[in-house]
N, C-alpha and C positions, 0 to 999 in steps of 0.2 A: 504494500500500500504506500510506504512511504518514496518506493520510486515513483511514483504516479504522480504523488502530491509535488514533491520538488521542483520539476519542470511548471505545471500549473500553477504554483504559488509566483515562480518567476515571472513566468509570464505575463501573469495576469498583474502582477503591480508594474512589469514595465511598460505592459501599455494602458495601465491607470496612469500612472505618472505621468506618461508623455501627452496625455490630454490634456492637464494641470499646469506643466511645463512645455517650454522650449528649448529652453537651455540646456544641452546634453549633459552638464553635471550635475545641476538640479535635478533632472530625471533621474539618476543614477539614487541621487540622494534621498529621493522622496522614493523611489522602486526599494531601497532597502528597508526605511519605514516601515514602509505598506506589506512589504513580506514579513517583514519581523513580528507585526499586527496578526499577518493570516496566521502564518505557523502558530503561534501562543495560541488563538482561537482551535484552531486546528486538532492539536494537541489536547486543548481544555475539554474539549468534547469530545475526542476518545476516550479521554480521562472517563468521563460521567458517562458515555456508556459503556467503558468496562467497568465500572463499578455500580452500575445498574443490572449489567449481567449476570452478576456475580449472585 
């Protein structure tokens, strides 16, 4: 699962960013952000359903 997620997580904040931004290092910079955001959510919520499975 977590191959799946990695690419998607990237992707998807670098072309959020690049909508917000022009600036190719502000993209870069807000792209780490916004992944950093997905992953912690990501995570939080495998969390709570492995421990709802359980």
């Amino acid at each position: 699962m977590i191959y799946i997620a990695i690419p998607l997580i990237i992707a998807f904040s670098i072309c959020y960013a690049a909508t917000r931004h022009e600036d190719l290092g502000r993209i870069f910079i807000h792209a780490a952000k916004v992944g950093g955001w997905l992953a912690f959510f990501l995570a939080l919520v495998v969390f709570i359903l492995g421990m709802i499975a359980r």
